[in-house]
mmJSON file of the N, C-alpha and C atoms, coordinates in Angstrom:
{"data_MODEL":{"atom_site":{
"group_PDB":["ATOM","ATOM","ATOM","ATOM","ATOM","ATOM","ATOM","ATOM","ATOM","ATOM","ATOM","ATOM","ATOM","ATOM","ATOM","ATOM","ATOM","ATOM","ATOM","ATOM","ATOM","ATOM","ATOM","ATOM","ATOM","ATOM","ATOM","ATOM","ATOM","ATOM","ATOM","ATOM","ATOM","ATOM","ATOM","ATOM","ATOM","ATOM","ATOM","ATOM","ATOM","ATOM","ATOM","ATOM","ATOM","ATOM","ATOM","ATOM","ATOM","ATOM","ATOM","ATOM","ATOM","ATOM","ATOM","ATOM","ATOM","ATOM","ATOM","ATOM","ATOM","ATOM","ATOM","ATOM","ATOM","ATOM","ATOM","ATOM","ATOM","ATOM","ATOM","ATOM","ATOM","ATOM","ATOM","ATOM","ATOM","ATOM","ATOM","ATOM","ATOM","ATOM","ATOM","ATOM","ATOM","ATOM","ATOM","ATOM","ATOM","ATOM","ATOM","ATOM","ATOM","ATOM","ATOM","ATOM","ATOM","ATOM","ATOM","ATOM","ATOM","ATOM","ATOM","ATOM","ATOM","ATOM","ATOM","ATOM","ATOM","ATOM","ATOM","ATOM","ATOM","ATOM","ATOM","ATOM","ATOM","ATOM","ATOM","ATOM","ATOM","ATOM","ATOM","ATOM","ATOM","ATOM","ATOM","ATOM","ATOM","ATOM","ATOM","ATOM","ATOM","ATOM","ATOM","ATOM","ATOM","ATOM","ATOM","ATOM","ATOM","ATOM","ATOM","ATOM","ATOM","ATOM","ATOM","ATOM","ATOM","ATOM","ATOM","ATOM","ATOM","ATOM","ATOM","ATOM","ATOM","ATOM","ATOM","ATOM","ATOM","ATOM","ATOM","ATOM","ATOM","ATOM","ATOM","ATOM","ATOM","ATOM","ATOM","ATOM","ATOM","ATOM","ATOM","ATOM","ATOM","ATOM","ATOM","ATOM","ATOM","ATOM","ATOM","ATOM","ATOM","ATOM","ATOM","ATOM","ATOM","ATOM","ATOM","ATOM","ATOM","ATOM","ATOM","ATOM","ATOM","ATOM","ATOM","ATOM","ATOM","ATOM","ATOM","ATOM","ATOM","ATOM","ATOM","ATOM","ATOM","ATOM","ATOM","ATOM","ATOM","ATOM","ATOM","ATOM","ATOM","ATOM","ATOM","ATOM","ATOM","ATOM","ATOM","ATOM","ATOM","ATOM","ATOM","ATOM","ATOM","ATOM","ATOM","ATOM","ATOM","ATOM","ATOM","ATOM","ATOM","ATOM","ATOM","ATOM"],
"id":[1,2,3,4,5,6,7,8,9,10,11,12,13,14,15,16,17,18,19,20,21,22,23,24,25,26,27,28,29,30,31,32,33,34,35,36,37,38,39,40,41,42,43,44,45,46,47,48,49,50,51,52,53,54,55,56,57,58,59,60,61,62,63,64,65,66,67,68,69,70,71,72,73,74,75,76,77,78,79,80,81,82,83,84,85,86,87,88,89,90,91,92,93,94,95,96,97,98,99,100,101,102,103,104,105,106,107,108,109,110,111,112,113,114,115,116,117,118,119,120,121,122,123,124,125,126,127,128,129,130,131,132,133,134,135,136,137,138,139,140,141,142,143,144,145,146,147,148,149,150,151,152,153,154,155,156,157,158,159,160,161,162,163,164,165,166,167,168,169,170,171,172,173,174,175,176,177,178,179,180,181,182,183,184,185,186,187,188,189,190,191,192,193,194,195,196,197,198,199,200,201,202,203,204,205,206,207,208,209,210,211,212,213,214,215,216,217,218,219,220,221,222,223,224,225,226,227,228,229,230,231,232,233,234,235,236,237,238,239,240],
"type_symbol":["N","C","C","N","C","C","N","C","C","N","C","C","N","C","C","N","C","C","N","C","C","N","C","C","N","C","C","N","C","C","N","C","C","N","C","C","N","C","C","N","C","C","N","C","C","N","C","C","N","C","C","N","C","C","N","C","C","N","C","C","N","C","C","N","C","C","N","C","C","N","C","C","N","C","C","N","C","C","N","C","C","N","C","C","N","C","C","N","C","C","N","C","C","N","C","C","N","C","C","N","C","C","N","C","C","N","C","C","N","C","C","N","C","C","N","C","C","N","C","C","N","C","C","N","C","C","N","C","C","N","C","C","N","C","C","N","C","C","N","C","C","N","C","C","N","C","C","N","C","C","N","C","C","N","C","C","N","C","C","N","C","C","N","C","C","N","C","C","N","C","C","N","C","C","N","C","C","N","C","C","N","C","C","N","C","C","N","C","C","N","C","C","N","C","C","N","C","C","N","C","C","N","C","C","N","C","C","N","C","C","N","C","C","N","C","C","N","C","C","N","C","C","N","C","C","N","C","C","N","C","C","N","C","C","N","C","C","N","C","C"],
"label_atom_id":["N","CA","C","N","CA","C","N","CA","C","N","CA","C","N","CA","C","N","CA","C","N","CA","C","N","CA","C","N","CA","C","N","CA","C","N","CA","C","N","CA","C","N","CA","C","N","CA","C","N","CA","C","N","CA","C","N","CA","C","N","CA","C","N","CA","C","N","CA","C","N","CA","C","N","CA","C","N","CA","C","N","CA","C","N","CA","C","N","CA","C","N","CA","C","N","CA","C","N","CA","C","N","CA","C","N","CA","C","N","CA","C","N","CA","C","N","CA","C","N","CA","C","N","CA","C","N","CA","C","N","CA","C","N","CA","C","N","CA","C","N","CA","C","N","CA","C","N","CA","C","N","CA","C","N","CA","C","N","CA","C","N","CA","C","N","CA","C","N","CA","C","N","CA","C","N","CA","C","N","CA","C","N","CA","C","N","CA","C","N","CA","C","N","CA","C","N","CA","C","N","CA","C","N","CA","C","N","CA","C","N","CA","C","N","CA","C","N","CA","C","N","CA","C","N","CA","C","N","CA","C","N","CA","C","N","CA","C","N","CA","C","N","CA","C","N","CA","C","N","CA","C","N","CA","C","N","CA","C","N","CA","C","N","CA","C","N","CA","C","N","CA","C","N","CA","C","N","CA","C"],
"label_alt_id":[null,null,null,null,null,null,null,null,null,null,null,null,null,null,null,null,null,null,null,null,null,null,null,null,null,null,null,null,null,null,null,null,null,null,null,null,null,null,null,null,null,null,null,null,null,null,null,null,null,null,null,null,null,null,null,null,null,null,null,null,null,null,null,null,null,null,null,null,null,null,null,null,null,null,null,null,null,null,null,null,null,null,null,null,null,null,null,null,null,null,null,null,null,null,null,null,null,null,null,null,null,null,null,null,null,null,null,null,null,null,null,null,null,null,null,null,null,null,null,null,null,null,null,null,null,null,null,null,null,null,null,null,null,null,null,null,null,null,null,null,null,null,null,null,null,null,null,null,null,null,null,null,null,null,null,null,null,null,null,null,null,null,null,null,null,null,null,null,null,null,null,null,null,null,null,null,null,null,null,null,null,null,null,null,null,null,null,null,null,null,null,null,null,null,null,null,null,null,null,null,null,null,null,null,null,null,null,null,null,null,null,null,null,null,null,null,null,null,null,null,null,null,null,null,null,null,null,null,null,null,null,null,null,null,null,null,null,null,null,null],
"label_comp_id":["UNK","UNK","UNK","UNK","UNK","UNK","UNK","UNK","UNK","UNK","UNK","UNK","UNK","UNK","UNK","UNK","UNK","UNK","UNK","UNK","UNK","UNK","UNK","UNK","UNK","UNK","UNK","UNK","UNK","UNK","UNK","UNK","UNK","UNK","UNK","UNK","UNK","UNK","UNK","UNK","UNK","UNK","UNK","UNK","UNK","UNK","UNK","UNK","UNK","UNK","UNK","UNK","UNK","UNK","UNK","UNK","UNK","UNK","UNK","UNK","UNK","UNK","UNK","UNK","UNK","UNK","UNK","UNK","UNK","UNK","UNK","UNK","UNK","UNK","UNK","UNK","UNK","UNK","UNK","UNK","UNK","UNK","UNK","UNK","UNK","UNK","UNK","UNK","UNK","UNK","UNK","UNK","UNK","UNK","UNK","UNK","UNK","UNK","UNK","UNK","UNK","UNK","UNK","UNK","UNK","UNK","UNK","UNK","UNK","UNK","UNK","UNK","UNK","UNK","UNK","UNK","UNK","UNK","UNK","UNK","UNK","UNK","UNK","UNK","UNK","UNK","UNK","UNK","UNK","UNK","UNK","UNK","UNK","UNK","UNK","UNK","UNK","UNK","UNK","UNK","UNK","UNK","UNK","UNK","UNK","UNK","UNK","UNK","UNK","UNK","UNK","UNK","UNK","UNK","UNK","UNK","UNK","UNK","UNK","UNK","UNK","UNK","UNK","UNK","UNK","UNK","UNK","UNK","UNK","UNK","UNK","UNK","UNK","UNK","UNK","UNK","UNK","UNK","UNK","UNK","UNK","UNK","UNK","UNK","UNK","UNK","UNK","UNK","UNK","UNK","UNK","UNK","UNK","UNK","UNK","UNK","UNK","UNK","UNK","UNK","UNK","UNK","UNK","UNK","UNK","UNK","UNK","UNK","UNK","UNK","UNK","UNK","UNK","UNK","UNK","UNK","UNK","UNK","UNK","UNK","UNK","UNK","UNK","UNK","UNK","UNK","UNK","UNK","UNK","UNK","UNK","UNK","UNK","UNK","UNK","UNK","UNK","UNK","UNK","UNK"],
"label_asym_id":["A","A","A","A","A","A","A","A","A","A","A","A","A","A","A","A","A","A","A","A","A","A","A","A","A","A","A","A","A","A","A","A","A","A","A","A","A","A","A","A","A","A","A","A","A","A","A","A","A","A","A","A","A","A","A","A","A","A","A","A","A","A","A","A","A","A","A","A","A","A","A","A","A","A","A","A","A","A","A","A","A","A","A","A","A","A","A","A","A","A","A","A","A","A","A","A","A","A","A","A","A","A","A","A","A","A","A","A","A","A","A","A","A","A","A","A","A","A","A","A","A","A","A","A","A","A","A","A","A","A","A","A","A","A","A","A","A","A","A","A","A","A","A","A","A","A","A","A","A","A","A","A","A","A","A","A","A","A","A","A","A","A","A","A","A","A","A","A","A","A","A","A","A","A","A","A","A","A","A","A","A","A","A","A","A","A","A","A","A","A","A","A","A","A","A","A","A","A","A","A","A","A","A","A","A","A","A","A","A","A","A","A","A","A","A","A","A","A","A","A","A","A","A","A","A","A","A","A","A","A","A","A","A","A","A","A","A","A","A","A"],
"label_entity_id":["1","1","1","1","1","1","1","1","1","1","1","1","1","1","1","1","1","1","1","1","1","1","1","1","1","1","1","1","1","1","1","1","1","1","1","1","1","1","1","1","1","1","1","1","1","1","1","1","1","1","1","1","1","1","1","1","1","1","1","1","1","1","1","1","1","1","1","1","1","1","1","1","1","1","1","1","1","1","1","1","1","1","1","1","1","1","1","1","1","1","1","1","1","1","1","1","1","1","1","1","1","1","1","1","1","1","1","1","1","1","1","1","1","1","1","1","1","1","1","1","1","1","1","1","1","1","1","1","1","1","1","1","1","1","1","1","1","1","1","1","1","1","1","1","1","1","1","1","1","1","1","1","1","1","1","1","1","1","1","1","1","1","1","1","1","1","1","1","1","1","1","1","1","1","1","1","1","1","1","1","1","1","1","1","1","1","1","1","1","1","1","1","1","1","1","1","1","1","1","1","1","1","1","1","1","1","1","1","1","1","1","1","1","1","1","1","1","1","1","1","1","1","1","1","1","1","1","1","1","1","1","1","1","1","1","1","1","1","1","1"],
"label_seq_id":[1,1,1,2,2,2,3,3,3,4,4,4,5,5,5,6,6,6,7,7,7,8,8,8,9,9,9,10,10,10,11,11,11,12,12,12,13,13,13,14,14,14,15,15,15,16,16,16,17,17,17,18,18,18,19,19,19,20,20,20,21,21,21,22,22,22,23,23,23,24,24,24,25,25,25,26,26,26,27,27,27,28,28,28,29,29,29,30,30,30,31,31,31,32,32,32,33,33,33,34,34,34,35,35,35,36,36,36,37,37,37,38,38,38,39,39,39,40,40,40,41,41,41,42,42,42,43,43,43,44,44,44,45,45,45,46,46,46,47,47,47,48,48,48,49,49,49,50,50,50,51,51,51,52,52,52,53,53,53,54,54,54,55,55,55,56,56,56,57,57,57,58,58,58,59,59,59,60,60,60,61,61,61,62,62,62,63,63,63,64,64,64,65,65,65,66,66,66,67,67,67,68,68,68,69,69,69,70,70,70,71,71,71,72,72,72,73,73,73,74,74,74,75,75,75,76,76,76,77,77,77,78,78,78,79,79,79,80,80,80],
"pdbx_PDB_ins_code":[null,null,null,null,null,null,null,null,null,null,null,null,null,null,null,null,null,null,null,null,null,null,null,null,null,null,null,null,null,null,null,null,null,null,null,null,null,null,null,null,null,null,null,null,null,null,null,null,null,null,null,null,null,null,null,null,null,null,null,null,null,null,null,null,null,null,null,null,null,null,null,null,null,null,null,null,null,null,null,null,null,null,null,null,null,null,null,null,null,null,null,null,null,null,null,null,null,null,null,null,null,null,null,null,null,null,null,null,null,null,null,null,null,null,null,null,null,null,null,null,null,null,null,null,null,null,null,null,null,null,null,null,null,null,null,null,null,null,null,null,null,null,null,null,null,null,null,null,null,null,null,null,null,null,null,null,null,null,null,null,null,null,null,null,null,null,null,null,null,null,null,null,null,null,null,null,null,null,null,null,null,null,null,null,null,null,null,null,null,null,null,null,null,null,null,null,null,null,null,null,null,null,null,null,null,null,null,null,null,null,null,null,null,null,null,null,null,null,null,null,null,null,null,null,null,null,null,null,null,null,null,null,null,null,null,null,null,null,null,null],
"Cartn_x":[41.121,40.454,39.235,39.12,37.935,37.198,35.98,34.731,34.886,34.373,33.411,34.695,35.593,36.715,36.185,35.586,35.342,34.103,33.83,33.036,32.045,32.234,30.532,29.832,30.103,29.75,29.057,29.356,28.66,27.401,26.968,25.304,25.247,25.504,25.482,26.011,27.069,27.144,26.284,26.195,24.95,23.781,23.244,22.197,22.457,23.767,24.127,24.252,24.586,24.946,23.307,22.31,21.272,20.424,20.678,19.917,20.309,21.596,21.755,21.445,21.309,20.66,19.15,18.656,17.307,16.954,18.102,17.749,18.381,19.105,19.305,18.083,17.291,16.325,15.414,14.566,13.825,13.924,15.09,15.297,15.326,15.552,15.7,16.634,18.035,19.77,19.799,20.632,21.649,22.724,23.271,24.765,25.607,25.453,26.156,26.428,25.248,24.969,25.246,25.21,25.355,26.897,27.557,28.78,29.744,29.126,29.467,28.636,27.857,27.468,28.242,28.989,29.259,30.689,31.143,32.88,33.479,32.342,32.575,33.011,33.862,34.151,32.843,32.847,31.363,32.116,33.461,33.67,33.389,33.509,33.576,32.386,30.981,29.786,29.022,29.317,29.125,29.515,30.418,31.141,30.516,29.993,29.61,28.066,27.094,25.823,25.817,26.798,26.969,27.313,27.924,29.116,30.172,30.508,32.246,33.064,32.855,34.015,33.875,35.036,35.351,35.069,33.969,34.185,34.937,35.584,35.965,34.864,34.777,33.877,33.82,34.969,34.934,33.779,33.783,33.273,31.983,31.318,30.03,29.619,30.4,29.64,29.752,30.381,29.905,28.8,28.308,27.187,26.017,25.964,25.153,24.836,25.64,25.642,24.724,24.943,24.321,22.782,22.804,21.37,20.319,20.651,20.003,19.803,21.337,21.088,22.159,22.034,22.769,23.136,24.594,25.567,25.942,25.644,25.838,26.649,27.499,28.627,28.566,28.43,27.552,29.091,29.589,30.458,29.998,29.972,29.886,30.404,30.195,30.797,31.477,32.735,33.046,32.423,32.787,31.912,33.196,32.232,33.427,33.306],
"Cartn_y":[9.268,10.549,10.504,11.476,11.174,12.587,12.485,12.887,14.205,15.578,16.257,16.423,17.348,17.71,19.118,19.643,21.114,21.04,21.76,21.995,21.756,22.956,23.473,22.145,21.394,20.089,18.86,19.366,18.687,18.226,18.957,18.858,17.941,17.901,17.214,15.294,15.862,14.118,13.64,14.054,13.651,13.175,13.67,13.571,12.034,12.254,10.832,9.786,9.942,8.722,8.067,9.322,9.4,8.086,8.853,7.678,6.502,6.069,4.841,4.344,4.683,4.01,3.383,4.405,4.353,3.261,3.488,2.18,1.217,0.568,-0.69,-0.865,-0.161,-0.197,-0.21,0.136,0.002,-1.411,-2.031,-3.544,-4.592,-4.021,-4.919,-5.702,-4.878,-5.283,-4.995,-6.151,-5.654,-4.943,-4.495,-3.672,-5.023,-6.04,-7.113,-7.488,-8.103,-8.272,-7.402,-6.024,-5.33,-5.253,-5.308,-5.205,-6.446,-7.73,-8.293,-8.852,-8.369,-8.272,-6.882,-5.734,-4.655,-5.138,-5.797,-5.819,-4.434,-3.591,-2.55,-3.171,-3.124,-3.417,-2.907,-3.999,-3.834,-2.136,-2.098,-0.628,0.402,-0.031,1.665,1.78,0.72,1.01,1.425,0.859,1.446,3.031,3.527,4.598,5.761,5.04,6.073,6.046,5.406,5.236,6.444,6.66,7.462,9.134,8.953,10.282,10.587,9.256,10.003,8.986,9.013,8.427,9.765,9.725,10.387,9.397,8.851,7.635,7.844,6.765,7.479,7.366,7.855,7.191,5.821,5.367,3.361,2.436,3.346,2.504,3.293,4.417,4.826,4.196,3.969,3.177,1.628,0.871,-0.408,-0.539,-0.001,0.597,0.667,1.967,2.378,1.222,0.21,-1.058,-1.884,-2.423,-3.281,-2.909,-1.354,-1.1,-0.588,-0.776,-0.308,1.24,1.9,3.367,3.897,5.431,5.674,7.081,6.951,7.975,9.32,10.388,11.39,12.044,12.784,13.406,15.154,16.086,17.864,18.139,19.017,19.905,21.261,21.741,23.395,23.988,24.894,25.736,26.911,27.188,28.171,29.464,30.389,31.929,32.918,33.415,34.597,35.999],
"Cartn_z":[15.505,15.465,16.373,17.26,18.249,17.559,17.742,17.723,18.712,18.428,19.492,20.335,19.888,20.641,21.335,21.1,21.813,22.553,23.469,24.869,24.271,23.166,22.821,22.071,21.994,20.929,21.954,23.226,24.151,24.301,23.752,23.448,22.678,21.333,20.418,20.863,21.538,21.975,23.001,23.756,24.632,23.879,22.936,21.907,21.445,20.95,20.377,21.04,22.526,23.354,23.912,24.046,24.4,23.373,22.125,20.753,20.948,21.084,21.088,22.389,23.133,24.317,24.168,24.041,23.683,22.042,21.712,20.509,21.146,21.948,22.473,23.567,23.881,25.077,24.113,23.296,22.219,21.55,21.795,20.517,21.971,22.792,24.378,24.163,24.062,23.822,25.047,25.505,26.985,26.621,27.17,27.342,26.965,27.262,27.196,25.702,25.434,24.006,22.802,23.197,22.146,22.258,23.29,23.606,22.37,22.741,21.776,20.251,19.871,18.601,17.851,18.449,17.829,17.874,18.997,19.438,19.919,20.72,21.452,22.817,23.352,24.941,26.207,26.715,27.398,28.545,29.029,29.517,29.189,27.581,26.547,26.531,26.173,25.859,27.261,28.252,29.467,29.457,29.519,29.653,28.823,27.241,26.783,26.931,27.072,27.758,28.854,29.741,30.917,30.073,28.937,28.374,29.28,29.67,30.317,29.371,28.022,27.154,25.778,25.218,23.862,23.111,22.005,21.289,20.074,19.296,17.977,16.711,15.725,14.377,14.345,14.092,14.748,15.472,16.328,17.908,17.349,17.214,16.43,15.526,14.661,13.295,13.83,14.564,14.815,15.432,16.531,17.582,16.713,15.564,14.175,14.284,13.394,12.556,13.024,14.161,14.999,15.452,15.705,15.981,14.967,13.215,12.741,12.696,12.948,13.037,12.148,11.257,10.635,10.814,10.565,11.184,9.764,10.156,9.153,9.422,8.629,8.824,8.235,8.868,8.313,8.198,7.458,7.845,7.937,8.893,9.144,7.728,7.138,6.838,7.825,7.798,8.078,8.685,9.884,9.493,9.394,8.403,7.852,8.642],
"occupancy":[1.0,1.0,1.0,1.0,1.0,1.0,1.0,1.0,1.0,1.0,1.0,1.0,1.0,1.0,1.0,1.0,1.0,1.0,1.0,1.0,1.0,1.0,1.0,1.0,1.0,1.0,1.0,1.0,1.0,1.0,1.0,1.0,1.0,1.0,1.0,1.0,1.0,1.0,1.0,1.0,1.0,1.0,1.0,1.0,1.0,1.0,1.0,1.0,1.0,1.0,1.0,1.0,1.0,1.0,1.0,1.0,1.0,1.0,1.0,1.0,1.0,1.0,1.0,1.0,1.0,1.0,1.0,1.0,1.0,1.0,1.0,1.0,1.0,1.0,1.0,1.0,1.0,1.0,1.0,1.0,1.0,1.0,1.0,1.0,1.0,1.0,1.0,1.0,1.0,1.0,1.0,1.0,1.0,1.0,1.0,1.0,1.0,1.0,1.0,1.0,1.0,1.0,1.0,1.0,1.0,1.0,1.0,1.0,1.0,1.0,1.0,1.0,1.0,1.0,1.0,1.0,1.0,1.0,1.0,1.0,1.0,1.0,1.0,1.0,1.0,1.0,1.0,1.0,1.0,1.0,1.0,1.0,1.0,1.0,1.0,1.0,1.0,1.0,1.0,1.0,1.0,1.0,1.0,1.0,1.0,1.0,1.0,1.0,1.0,1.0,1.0,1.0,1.0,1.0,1.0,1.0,1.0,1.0,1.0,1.0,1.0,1.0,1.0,1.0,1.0,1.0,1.0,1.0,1.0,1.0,1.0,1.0,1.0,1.0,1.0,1.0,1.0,1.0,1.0,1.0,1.0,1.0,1.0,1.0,1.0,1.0,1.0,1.0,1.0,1.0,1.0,1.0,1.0,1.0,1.0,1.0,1.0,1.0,1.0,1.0,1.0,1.0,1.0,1.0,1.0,1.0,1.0,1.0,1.0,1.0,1.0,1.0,1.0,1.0,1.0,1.0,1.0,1.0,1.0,1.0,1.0,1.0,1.0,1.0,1.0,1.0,1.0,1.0,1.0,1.0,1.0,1.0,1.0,1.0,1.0,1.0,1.0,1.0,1.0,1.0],
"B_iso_or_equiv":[0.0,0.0,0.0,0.0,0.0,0.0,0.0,0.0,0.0,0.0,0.0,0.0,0.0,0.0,0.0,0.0,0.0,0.0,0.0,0.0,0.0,0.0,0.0,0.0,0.0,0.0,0.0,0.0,0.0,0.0,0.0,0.0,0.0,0.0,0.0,0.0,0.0,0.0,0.0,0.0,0.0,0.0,0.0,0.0,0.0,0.0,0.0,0.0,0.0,0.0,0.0,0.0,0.0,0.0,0.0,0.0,0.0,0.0,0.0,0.0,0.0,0.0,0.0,0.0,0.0,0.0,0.0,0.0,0.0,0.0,0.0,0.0,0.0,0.0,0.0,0.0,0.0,0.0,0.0,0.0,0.0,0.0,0.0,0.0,0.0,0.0,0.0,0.0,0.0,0.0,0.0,0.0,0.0,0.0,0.0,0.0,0.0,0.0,0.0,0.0,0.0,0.0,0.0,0.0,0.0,0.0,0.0,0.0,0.0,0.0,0.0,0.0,0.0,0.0,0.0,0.0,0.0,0.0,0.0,0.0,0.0,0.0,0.0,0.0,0.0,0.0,0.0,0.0,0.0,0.0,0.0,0.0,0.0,0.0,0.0,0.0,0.0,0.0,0.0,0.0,0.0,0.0,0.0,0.0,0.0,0.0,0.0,0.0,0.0,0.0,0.0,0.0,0.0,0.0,0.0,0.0,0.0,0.0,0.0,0.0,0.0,0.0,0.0,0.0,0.0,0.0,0.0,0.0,0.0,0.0,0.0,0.0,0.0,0.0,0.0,0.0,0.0,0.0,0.0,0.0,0.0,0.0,0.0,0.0,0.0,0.0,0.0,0.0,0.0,0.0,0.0,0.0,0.0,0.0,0.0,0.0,0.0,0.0,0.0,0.0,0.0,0.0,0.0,0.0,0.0,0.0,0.0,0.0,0.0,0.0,0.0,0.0,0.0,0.0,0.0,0.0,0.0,0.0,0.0,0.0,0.0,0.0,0.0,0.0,0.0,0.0,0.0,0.0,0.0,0.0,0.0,0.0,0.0,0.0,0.0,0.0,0.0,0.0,0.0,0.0],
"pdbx_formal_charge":[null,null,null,null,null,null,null,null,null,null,null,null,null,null,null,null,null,null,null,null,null,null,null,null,null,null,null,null,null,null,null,null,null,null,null,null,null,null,null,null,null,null,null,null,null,null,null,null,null,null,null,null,null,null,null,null,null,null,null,null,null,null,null,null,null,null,null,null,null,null,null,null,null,null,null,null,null,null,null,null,null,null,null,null,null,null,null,null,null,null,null,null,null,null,null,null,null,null,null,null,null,null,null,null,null,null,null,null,null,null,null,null,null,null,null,null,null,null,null,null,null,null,null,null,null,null,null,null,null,null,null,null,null,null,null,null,null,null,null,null,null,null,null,null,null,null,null,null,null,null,null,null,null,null,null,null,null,null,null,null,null,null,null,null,null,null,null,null,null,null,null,null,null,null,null,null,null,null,null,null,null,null,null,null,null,null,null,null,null,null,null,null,null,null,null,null,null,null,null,null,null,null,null,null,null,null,null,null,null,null,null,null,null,null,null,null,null,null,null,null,null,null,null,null,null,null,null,null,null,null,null,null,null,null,null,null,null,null,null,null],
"auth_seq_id":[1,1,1,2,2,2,3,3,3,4,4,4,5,5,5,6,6,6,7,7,7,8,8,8,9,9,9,10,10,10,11,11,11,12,12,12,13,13,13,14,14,14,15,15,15,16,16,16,17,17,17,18,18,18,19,19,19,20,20,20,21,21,21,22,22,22,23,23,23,24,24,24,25,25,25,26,26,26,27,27,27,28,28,28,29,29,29,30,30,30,31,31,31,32,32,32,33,33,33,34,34,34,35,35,35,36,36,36,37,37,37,38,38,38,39,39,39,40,40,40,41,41,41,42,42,42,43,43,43,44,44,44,45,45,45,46,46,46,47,47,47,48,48,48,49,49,49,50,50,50,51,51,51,52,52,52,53,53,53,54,54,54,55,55,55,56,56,56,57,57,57,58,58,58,59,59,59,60,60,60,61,61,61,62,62,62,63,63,63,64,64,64,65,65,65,66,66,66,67,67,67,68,68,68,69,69,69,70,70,70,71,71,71,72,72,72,73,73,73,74,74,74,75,75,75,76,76,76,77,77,77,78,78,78,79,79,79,80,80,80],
"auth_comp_id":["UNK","UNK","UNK","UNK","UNK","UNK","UNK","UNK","UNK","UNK","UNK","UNK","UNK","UNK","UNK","UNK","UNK","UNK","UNK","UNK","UNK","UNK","UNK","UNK","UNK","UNK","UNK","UNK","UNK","UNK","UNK","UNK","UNK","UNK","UNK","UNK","UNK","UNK","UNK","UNK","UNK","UNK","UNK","UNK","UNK","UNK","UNK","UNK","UNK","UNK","UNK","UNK","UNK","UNK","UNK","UNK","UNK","UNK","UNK","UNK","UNK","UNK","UNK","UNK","UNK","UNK","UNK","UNK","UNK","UNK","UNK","UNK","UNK","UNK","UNK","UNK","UNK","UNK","UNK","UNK","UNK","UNK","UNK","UNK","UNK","UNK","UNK","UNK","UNK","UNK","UNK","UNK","UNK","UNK","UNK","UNK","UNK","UNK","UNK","UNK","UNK","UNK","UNK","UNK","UNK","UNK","UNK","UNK","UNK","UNK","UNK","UNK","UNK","UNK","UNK","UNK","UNK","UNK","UNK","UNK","UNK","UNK","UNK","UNK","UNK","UNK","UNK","UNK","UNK","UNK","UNK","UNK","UNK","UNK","UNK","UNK","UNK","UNK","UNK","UNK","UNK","UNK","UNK","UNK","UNK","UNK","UNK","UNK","UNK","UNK","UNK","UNK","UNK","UNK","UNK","UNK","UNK","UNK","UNK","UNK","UNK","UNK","UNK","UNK","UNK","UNK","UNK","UNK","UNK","UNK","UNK","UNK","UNK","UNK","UNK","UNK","UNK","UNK","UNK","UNK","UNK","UNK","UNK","UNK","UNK","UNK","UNK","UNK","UNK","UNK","UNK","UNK","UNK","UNK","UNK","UNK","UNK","UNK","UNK","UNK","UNK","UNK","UNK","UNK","UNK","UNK","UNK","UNK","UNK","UNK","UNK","UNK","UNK","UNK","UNK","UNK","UNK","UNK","UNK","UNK","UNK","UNK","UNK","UNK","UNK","UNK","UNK","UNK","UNK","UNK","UNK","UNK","UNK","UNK","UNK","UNK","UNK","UNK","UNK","UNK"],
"auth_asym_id":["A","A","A","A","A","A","A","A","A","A","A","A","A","A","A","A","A","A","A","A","A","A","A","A","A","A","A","A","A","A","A","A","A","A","A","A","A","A","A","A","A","A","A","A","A","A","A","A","A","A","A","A","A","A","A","A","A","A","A","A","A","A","A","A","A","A","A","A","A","A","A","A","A","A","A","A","A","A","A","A","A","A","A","A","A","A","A","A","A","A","A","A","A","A","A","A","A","A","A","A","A","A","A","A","A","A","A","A","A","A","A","A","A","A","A","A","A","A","A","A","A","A","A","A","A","A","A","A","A","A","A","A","A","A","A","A","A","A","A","A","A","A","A","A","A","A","A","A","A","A","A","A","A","A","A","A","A","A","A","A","A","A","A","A","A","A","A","A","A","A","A","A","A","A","A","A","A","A","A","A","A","A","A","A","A","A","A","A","A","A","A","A","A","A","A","A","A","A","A","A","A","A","A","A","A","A","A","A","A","A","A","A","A","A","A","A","A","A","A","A","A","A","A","A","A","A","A","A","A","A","A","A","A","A","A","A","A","A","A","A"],
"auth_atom_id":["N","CA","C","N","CA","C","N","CA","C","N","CA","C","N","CA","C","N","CA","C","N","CA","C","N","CA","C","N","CA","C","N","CA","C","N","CA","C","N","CA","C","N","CA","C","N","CA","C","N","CA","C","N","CA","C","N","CA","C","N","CA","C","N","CA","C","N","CA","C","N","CA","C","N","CA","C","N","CA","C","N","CA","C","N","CA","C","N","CA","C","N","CA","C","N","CA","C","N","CA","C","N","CA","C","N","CA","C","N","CA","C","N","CA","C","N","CA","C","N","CA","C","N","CA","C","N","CA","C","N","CA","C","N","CA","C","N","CA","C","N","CA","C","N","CA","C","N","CA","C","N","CA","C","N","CA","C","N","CA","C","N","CA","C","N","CA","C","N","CA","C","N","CA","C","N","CA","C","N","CA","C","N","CA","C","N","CA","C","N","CA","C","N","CA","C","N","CA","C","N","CA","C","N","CA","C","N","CA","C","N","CA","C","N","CA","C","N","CA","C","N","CA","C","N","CA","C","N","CA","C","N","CA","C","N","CA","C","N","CA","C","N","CA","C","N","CA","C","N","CA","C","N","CA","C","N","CA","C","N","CA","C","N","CA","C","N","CA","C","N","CA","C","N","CA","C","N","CA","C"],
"pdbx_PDB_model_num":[1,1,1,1,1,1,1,1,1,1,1,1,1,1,1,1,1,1,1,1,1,1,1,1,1,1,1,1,1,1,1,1,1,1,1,1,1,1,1,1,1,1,1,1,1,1,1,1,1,1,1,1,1,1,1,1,1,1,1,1,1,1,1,1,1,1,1,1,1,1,1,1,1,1,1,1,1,1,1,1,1,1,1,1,1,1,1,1,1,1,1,1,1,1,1,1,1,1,1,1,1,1,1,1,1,1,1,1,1,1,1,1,1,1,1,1,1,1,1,1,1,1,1,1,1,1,1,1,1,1,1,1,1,1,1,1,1,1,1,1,1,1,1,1,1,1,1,1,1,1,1,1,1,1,1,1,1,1,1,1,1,1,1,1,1,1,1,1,1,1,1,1,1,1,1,1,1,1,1,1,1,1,1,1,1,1,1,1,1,1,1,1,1,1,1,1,1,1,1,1,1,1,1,1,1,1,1,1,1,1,1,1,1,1,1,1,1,1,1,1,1,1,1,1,1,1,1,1,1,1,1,1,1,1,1,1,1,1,1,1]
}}}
């Protein structure tokens, strides 16, 4: 299941790819290191650092895990 399937949600991931950057640059993680302390593939964590990857919840919550960050889940309600 990937994350942030529609346009408009774009924002929102950017936001997210943005935080975790800034929390591996904040803890002074390489791309490397975090790559393997999470068991994210150093491509994918690259890729999404940039936002040209779809990540899934998976690959988010290991990322979370590792950096001391925690992942919330909103559901919209509906508009009627």
């Amino acid at each position: 299941m990937y994350l942030y399937q529609k346009k408009s949600d774009k924002m929102h991931q950017q936001k997210i790819f943005e935080t975790i950057r800034k929390r591996r640059m904040l803890l002074k993680v390489t791309q490397e290191d975090l790559s393997e302390l999470s068991g994210v593939g150093l491509r994918t964590l690259k890729a999404l650092e940039l936002g040209k990857t779809n990540p899934t919840l998976e690959t988010l919550t290991k990322l979370a895990e590792v950096l001391g960050l925690e992942l919330k889940l909103e559901i919209k309600k509906p508009k009627l």
